[in-house]
C-alpha positions, -999 to 999 in steps of 0.1 A, spaced: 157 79 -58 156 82 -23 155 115 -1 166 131 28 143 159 40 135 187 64 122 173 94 108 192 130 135 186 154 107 180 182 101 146 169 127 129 190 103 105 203 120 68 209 134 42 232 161 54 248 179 23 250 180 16 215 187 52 202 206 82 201 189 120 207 185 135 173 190 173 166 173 173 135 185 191 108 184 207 68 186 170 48 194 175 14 183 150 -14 206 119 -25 211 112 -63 210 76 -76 210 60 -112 178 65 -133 157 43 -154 166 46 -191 144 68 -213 122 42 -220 93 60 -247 58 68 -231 25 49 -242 35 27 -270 21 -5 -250 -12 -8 -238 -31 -13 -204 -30 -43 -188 -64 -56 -186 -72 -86 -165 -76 -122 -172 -68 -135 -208 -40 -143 -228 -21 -110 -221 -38 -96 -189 -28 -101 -155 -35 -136 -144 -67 -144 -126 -62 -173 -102 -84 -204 -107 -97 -223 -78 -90 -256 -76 -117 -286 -87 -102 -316 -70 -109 -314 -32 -94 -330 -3 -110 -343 33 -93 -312 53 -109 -284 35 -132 -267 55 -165 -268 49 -180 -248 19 -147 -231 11 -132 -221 -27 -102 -235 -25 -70 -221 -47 -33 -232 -46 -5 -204 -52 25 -205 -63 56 -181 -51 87 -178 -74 111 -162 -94 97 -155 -129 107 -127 -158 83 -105 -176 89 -80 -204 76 -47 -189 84 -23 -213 95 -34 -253 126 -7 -249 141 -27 -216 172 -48 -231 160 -83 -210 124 -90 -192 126 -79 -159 131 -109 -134 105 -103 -108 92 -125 -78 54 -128 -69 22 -148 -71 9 -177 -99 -3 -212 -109 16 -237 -124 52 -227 -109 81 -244 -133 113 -238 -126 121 -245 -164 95 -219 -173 108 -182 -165 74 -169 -180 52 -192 -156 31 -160 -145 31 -124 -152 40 -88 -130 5 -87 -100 -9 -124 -114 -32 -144 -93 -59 -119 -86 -87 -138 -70 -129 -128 -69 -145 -141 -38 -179 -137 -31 -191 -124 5 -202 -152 28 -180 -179 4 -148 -187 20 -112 -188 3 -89 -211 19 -53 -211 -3 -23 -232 -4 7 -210 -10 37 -225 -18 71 -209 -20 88 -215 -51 116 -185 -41 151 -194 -48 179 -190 -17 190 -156 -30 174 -120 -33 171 -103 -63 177 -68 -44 201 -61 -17 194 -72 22 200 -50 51 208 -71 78 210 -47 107 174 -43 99 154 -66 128 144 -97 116 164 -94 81 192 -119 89 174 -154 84 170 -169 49 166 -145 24 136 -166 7 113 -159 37 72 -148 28 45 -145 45 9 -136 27 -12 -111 43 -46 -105 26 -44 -63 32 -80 -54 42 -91 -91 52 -111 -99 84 -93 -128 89 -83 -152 116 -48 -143 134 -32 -177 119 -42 -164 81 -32 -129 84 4 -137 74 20 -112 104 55 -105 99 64 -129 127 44 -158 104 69 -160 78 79 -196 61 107 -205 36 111 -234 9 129 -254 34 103 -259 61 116 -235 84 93 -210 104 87 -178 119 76 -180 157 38 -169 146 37 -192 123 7 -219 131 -4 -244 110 -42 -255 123 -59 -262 88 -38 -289 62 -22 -316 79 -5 -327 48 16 -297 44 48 -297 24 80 -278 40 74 -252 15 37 -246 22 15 -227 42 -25 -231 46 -50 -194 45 -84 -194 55 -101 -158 43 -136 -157 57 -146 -129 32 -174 -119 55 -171 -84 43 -191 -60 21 -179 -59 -15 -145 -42 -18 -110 -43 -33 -91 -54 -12 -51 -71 -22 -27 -97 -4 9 -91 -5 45 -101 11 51 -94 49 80 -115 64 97 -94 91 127 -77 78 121 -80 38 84 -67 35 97 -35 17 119 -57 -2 97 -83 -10 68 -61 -21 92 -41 -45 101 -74 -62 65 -79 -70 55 -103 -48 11 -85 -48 -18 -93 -60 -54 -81 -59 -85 -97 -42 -118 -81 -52 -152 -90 -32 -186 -88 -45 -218 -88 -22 -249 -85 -26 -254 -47 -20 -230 -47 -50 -250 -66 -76 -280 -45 -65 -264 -12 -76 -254 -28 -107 -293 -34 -116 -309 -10 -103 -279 20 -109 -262 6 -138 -230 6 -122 -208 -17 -141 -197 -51 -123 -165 -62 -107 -156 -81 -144 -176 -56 -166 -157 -40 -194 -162 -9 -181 -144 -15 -150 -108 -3 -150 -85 -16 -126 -53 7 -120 -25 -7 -98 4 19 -90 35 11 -84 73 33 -88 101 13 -99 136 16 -108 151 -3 -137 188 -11 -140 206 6 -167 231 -15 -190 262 12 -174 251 5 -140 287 -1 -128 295 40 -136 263 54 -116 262 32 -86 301 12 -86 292 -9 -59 259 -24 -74 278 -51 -99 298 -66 -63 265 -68 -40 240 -81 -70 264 -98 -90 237 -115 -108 216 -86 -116 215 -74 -157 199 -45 -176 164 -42 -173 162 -58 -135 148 -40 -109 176 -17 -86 164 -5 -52 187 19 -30 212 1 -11 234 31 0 220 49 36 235 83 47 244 88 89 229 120 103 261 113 133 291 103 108 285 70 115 300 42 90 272 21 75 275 -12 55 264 -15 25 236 -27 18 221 -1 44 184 8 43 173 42 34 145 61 49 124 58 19 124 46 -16 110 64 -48 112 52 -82 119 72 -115 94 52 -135 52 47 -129 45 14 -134 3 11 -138 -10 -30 -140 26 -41 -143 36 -19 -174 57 11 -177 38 40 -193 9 24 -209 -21 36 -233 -54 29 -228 -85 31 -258 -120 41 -244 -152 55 -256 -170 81 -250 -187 61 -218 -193 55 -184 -162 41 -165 -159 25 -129 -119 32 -118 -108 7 -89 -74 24 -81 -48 12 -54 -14 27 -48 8 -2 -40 39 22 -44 64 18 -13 63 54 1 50 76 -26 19 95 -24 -5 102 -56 -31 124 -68 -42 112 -98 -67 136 -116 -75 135 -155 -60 167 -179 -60 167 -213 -31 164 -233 -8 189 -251 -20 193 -282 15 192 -302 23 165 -279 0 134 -265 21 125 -240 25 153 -218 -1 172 -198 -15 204 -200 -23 211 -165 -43 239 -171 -71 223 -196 -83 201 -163 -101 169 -176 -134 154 -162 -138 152 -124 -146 114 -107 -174 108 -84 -159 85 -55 -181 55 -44 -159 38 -21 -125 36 -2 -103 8 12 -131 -2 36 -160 -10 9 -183 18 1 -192 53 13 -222 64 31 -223 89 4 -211 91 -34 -183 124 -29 -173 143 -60 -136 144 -61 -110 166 -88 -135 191 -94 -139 233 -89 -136 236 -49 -139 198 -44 -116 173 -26 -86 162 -47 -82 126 -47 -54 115 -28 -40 79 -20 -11 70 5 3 39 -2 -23 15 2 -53 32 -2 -79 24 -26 -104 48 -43 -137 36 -61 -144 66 -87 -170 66 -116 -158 90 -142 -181 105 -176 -166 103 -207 -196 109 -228 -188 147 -234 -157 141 -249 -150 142 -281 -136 115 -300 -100 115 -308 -92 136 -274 -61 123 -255 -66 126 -217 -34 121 -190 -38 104 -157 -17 128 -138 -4 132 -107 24 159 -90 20 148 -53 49 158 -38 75 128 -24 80 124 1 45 140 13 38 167 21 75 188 13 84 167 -13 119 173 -25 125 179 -63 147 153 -68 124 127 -64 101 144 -91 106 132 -122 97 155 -154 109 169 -185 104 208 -172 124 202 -136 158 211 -141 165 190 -110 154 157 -133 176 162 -162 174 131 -177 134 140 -183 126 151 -217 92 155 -234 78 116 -248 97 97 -224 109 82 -193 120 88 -165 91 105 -153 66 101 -127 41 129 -134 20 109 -162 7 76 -150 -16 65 -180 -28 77 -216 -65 71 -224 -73 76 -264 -112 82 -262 -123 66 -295 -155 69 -314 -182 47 -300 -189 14 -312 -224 -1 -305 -251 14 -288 -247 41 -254 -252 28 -221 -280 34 -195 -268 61 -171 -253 52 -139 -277 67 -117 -266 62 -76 -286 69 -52 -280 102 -28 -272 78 1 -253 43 -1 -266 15 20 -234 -10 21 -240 -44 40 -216 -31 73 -237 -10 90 -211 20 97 -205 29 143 -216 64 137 -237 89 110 -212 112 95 -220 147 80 -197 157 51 -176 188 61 -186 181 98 -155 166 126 -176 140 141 -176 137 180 -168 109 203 -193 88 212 -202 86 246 -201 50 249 -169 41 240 -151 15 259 -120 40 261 -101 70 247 -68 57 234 -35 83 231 -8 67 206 20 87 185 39 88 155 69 98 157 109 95 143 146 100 155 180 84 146 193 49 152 223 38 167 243 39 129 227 78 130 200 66 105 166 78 103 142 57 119 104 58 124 83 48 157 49 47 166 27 34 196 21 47 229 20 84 246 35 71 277 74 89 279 101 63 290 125 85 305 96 112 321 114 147 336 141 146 311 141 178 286 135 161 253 103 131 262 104 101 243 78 82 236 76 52 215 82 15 215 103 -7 190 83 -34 170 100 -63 194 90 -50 230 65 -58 247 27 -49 236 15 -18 248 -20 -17 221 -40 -52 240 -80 -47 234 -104 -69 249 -128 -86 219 -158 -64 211 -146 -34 225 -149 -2 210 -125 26 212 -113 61 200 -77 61 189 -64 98 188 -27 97 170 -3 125 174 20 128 146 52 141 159 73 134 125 75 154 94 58 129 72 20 123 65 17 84 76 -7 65 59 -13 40 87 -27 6 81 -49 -16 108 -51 -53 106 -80 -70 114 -104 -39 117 -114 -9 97 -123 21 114 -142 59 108 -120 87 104 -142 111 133 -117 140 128 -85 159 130 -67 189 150 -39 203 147 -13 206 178 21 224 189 40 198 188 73 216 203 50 221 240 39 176 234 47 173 272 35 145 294 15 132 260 -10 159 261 -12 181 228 -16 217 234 -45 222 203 -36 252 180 -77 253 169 -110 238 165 -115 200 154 -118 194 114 -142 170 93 -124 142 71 -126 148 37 -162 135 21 -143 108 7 -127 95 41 -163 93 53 -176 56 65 -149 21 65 -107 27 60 -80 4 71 -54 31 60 -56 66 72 -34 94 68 -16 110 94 -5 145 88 23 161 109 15 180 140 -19 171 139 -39 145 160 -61 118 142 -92 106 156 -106 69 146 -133 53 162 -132 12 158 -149 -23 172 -125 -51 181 -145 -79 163 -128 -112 159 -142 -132 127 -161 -162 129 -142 -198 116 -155 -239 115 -120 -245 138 -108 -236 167 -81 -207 164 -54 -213 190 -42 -181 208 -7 -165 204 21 -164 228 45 -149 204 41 -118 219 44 -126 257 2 -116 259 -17 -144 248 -45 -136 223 -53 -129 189 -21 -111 173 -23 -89 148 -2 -58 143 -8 -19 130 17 1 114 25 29 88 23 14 49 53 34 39 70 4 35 109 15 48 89 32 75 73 -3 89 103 -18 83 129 4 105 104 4 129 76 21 128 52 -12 133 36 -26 166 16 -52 179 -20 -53 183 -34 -82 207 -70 -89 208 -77 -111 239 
């Protein structure tokens, strides 16, 4: 399902050379085939590692003279594979994505999110991917789209939440195919023995323990790319880490009683495709029941024509995949439980709290017998400066853009056994109006097809049976008031207080989100600087397009406050390479009177939530407010010499920053950021 919504006509905020002025406008939402009703929870939870988990990757034990000193050293496939995702689908789903022991001859070579790697802080990773991908896509291309008209097998890896080097950070300008053809930042400084279809990493992993995950982002087919599967996690332990796990009893990175809980929307082909979407059999003639369908039809706010495949503004699926299964169970005890949770969905937001289930039916929620609350111990950016209770009576609700990660602890001790919980979440898509179309259960009459015990629905993520303990209970997990992770944070932040710019900042940077209409009259998204490029005219626009010339170049070590006017009508969770930064505050603005790129305030400044306190690499952006981060431009440390980047016209260090709705950074809202 995609959606068209009600956006603020002020947000007209572009390059004028590119576009055309948009009046805005009442969108109303666009129907699109559904999944089947595939049953809810007959399957259980991926777990990972072993025979039926999700693949852990296994480092290599034969090393070679041009590995750098000290390093773990992996190789990684990239392919085409097919993996049964729920028992009702008629074929397994063919999927690309990350493995070992690539076979062409094998289609069950790896499984959905394989290759998840544990590094340890202060051990390097350096990886051999190899691209495997075969010439064609298995969704529909775009190419109006920049960057989307070379081969349709392009990848690049970029390790989301890495300190890394600019030649491993796998850019969208860094791309590779099976052929031996590269993108223009793509640099090869670490395996002189490199096949045409390979590409050499170097992940320093000096980092505090997190989760962090590395997935697709060749210009052009990132959105793509990702939806086809190609992600996988990456988890770091430290030392702080294994201290809290003696002396707090919080259960380890591998410990049983660690739960890992990838997100992800999907949308599966039905076997009478050819009668919901007529066009689908001619553009994917190859694609059967059970494969994954992504929206290929765009809508024109001017009347334009569009081809088809166009893109769409943003894509949300009918059907929760959690780990790589649709609807799955999971069997506890009446425990302790560490919950490492990412949304890797393209653009939908979640919420996921704990109810207990109906009691004539397990699998549907009632949303008014709330289950346990979670007590959040860390974020995208590795731990909090405090543990923040989240779900509860007048607490913060949990809430994860795409790409954030949440480190929760949740008790299970006071329930009794037998009790069915839900993982639920209603979060409206796209956030914060949401549009009921793109909300999938069995009491929306918008969402037909929903009925109670099955799919389509995207309400109930995950059923957890609490059985009867077996064995003996567990020491508490007892954290201390006040986490001390291993990166010191810039500033002390007080929960429930906006924190104020430091004084000795290097400077005050004014950026902006923002969206208008493209030359075909579809929706398009921009951010970058506050600088108009057409200044006197009625309507400013602001903006620049991923190509031109970089506007966000930062000297190395500098430290700066990044206040972010959201112009648009979406929240934005917006994703920084190379650094991670402290949310100081927000404020909201009129955004109708943005003139000369000076907000006019509407009140007072406003704390983060006490879970946004300390390290995040993805922050939401809400509309009409400004966003304060404060960050340090640190470059990592490497045994080589790291060349510097022309690509860009400024040579340095090139990374980029952008918005993690993934049809968002593609069409365009994605810029450059140079560290020299």
């Amino acid at each position: 399902m995609i959606t068209r919504r009600q956006f603020l006509s002020a947000s007209a905020v572009v390059s004028a050379s590119l576009l055309a002025p948009w009046k805005g406008g009442v969108r109303t939402a666009l129907a699109f085939p559904v999944s089947g009703r595939l049953q809810k929870f007959v399957q259980p939870l991926r777990g990972i590692g072993g025979p039926t988990g999700i693949p852990v990757a296994q480092p290599d034990t034969v090393s070679h003279p041009w590995w750098q000193p000290g390093v773990q050293h992996y190789t990684i496939d990239i392919g085409q594979f097919e993996d049964q995702l729920h028992p009702a689908l008629p074929y397994p789903t063919r999927l690309w994505g990350y493995g070992q022991g690539f076979s062409s001859n094998n289609p069950n070579w790896t499984r959905h999110l394989g290759g998840i790697i544990v590094a340890r802080r202060g051990v390097p990773v350096q990886i051999t991917f190899r691209n495997h991908l075969p010439a064609n896509h298995i969704l529909p291309i775009d190419t109006t789209i920049p960057g989307a008209d070379g081969a349709q097998n392009r990848t690049a890896t970029h390790l989301h939440g890495g300190f890394v080097p600019w030649v491993s950070d796998g850019g969208p300008q860094a791309w590779w195919d099976p052929n031996g053809n590269h993108g223009p930042s793509f640099v090869n400084v670490l395996n002189p023995t490199l096949a045409p279809n390979e590409a050499e990493y170097y992940y320093p992993n000096d980092q505090g323990a997190r989760m962090v995950w590395y997935h697709d982002h060749a210009i052009g087919i990132t959105r793509l790319n990702a939806y086809a599967g190609i992600a996988s996690g990456y988890v770091i332990t430290d030392d702080y880490e294994d201290s809290l796990i003696v002396q707090a009893g919080l259960p380890g990175p591998l410990d049983s009683r660690t739960i890992y809980l990838i997100f992800q929307d999907k949308v599966f082909v039905s076997e009478d495709i050819a009668a919901t979407d007529p066009t689908w059999p001619t553009i994917m003639p190859n694609s059967r029941a059970g494969d994954l369908w992504y929206a290929h039809v765009g809508e024109s706010e001017t009347g334009e024509s569009l081809p088809d495949p166009s893109e769409v503004p943003e894509f949300f699926g009918d059907t929760i995949l959690v780990n790589g299964t649709a609807y799955p169970f999971l069997e506890l005890e009446p425990r302790q439980y560490r919950l490492r949770l990412l949304n890797a969905c393209n653009a939908r937001f979640l919420n996921p709290r704990l109810v207990y289930a109906q009691r004539t039916d397990n699998t549907e929620p009632n949303k008014n017998a709330e289950g346990p609350a979670f007590v959040q111990i860390g974020t995208e950016g590795g731990f909090l400066p405090l543990p923040a209770m989240v779900n509860g009576p007048k607490q913060t609700t949990l809430l994860l853009g795409p790409a954030e990660r949440a480190d929760v602890i949740v008790d299970l001790r006071d329930i009794a056994p037998d009790s069915t919980l839900i993982l639920y979440s209603d979060a409206p898509a796209p956030y914060p109006k949401g549009d009921e179309e793109t909300d999938y259960h069995p009491h929306n009459p918008k969402t037909p097809t929903s009925i109670p015990g099955y799919g389509p629905n995207t309400r109930t993520l995950l059923q957890i049976r609490v059985k009867a303990r077996v064995g003996p209970a567990d020491p508490s997990i007892t954290l201390p008031a006040i986490l001390t992770p291993t990166d010191p944070f810039l500033v002390t932040q007080v929960p429930g207080v906006p924190t104020p710019i430091p004084n000795d900042v290097s400077r005050v940077r004014h950026l902006t989100l923002s969206e208008t209409v493209d030359s075909f009259g579809r929706l398009i998204q921009f951010l970058g600087t506050n600088d108009p490029i057409n200044p006197g005219a009625k309507n400013l626009l602001f903006g620049r397009e991923f190509l031109s010339a970089p506007t966000e170049v930062i000297p190395a070590g500098s430290v700066e406050v990044w206040e972010i006017a959201n112009l648009s009508g979406d929240t934005h969770p917006i994703h920084f390479h190379l650094v991670n930064v402290q949310v100081l505050s927000r404020q909201a603005f009129q955004i109708k009177t943005y003139m000369g790129g000076i907000p006019s305030y509407l009140g007072p400044a406003y704390a983060p939530d006490a879970n946004e306190l300390g390290w995040k690499e993805t922050v939401r952006m809400n509309p009409g407010e400004v966003t304060r981060v404060l960050v340090k431009f640190n470059l990592p440390t490497v045994p080589f010499t790291v060349p510097l980047s022309t690509t860009t016209g400024v040579a340095g260090h090139e990374y980029v920053w952008h918005c993690h709705i993934l049809e968002h950074e593609e069409h365009d809202m994605m810029r450059p950021l140079v560290v020299t």
